[in-house]
C-alpha positions, 0 to 999 in steps of 0.5 A: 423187511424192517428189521430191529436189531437189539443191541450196541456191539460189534456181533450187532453192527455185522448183523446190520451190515449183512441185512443192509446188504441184502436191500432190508432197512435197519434199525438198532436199539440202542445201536452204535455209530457203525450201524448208523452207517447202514441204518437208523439208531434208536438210542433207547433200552426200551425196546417194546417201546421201540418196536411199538414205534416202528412195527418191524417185521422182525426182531434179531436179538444180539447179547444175552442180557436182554434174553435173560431179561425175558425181551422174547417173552414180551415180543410174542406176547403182543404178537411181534416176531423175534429170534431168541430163546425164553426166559427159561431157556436162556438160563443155559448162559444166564447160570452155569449152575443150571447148565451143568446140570441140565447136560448132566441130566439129559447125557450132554458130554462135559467136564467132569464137575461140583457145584458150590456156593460158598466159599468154604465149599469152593476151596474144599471141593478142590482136593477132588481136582488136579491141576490145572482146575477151571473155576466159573462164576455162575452168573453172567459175566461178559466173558470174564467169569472163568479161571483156568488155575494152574496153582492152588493159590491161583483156583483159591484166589479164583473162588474168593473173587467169582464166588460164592456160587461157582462151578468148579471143575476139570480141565480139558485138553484139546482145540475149542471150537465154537459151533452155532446153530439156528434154531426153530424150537424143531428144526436147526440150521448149523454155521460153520465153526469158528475158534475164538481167542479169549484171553487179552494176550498172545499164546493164549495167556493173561485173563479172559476178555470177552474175545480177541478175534476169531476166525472162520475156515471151513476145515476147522472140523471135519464133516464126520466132527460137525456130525457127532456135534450135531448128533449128541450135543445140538440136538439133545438140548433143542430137544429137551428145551424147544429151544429157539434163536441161537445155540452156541455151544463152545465145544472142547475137541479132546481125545474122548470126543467133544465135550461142552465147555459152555452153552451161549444163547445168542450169536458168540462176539466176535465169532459172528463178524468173521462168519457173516462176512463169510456168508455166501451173497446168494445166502438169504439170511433174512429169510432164513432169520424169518423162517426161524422166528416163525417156526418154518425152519425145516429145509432151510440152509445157509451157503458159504463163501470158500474163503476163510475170513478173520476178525482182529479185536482192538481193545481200549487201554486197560482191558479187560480191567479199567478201560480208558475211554473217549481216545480218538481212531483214526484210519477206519475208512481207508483201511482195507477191510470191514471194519464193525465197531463195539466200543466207540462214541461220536465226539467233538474230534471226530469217532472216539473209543467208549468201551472195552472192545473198540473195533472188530477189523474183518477181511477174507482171503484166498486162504488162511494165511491169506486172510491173516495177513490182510486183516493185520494190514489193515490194522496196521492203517487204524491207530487210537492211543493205547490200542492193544490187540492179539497178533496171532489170530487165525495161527492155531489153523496155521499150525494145524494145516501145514499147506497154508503155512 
């Protein structure tokens, strides 16, 4: 098959990769220098005109702001097939507004919450709250529209610079996990679940970025967990919307069960390098891409490797603030492991940082420790001036399960 890829970040760069391997040609709009390796680059944001010039057999749409843009719409409406939600659907990311109160109407557990839109609304609706308080910006924020405020001062500061349309609310305590499916708008197929590691320092500290890293094992839930997931969060919101594409529902485990924290519409970055590395050879993705955008999902399923698999982010200096760009990697080729780039550029000295998130280095091993250690030997061969990453990816497992320790 031909396959376009919509997008220019490391979720999309795994995305060829897998397909490549499966003998499909690639093509990435507007791509980076990584899916370049294993297919052609259309460097253009038009993307009708894009597909209009190459006729793909199927179009996979990697980040959420062409999804609220409408790009699906556009896609079926001159007949071409794409994975994704509508426009409509796709404000369950586009506003958190719209998200809490779809889960509110159709049951979907969540933290408790207020909706505002003003600042003066903002601070008021904090004496309903203890602390610690979460303030959400409404509105799409790659990741670093959330505040956890441990401090009044702290959640005031949080609604002066997110607002005025927030959602502020509780805290919950618990494990994130990250659970994704497939779906045909009837039908899904569940991923395995990945944890993701937001904020820019160890021990989750500092301020959210657009994720550090994440890794995929599968005993991160329980089959009994999956299911009530499944059951009483996935299930109601494809039900209620016909949703399409990917649901990613970033899940809270508390002692009440699980809770929603945030519903994605699209593949989570980085959680999709560690899982599609994790994706079993025998697994046929595109078919299964296929089978979703054509509404045939019913039966399908999706085998995994037993291995856990981890991905370490490398961010450029300075972020998630100002990011300083064009610093020369070094070490990519030799370092032992996949290694699928974001935030890089051609240039005269060779590849060169171009964005926040640099380079996602992903490896696999007989078990999580395992995995751990060969992902962090590789990026101990990978070197670009004020490169900053996370050193405890993967070690909330470690401490869950003792007998990798």
């Amino acid at each position: 098959m031909k396959i376009l890829i919509i997008g220019s970040g490391g979720r999309e760069h795994a995305l060829a990769w897998r397909l490549a391997k499966e003998g499909h040609t690639i093509f990435g709009a507007p791509g980076n220098p990584g899916i370049a390796q294993v297919g052609r680059v259309l460097s253009t944001t038009d993307y009708l005109a894009a597909a209009s010039g190459i006729e793909p057999d199927l179009t996979v749409v990697g980040p959420e702001a062409p999804l609220v843009a409408g790009i699906v719409d556009q896609f079926r409406a001159r007949g071409l097939r794409i994975v994704g939600p509508d426009q409509n659907t796709a404000q369950l990311e586009a506003s958190k507004i719209h998200a809490k109160d779809f889960m509110r109407r159709t049951g979907i557990p969540t933290a408790r919450f207020e909706r505002v839109e003003s600042t003066e609304a903002g601070v008021a609706a904090l004496d309903h709250f203890h602390f610690p308080v979460v303030v959400k910006a409404d509105g799409l924020a790659a990741g670093k529209g959330v505040v956890i405020a441990h401090l009044r001062e702290e959640a005031e500061r949080a609604i002066r610079s997110l607002g005025p349309r927030l959602v502020i609310e509780e805290f919950l305590e618990g494990e994130e996990v990250s659970f994704i499916v497939l779906s045909d708008g009837r039908s899904f197929v569940p991923f395995e679940a990945t944890q993701d590691h937001k904020t820019i320092h160890d021990g989750d500290t500092g301020p959210n970025t657009g994720g550090m890293g994440a890794y995929c094992d599968g005993r991160i839930l329980s089959i009994s967990e999956s299911q009530i997931i499944q059951d009483t969060i996935i299930e109601p919101a494809i039900r209620a919307t016909g949703f399409t594409g990917f649901l990613y529902a970033g899940v809270m485990m508390t002692a009440d069960g699980p809770k929603v924290l945030e519903f994605n519409v699209r593949l989570g970055d980085p959680e999709t390098q560690p899982l599609l590395h994790r994706l079993a050879p025998d697994t046929d993705f595109a078919e299964v891409l296929m089978r979703a955008a054509t509404g045939s999902l019913a039966g399908s399923t999706l085998g995994w490797k037993a291995e856990p698999s981890v991905c370490v982010v490398l961010a450029a200096a300075g972020y998630p603030g100002e990011v300083r760009k064009g610093d020369v990697i070094l070490g990519i080729e030799n370092c032992g492991a996949e290694v699928f780039q974001a935030g890089t550029k051609p240039g005269e000295r060779g590849l060169e940082t171009a964005g926040g998130r640099v380079l996602g280095v992903t490896a696999s091993g007989g078990d999580l420790r395992s995995a751990i250690a060969n992902a962090y030997a590789a990026v101990e061969r990978i070197h670009f001036e004020g490169m900053q990453y996370r050193r405890d990816i993967g070690r909330k497992g470690l401490k869950r399960w003792p007998d990798t320790i």
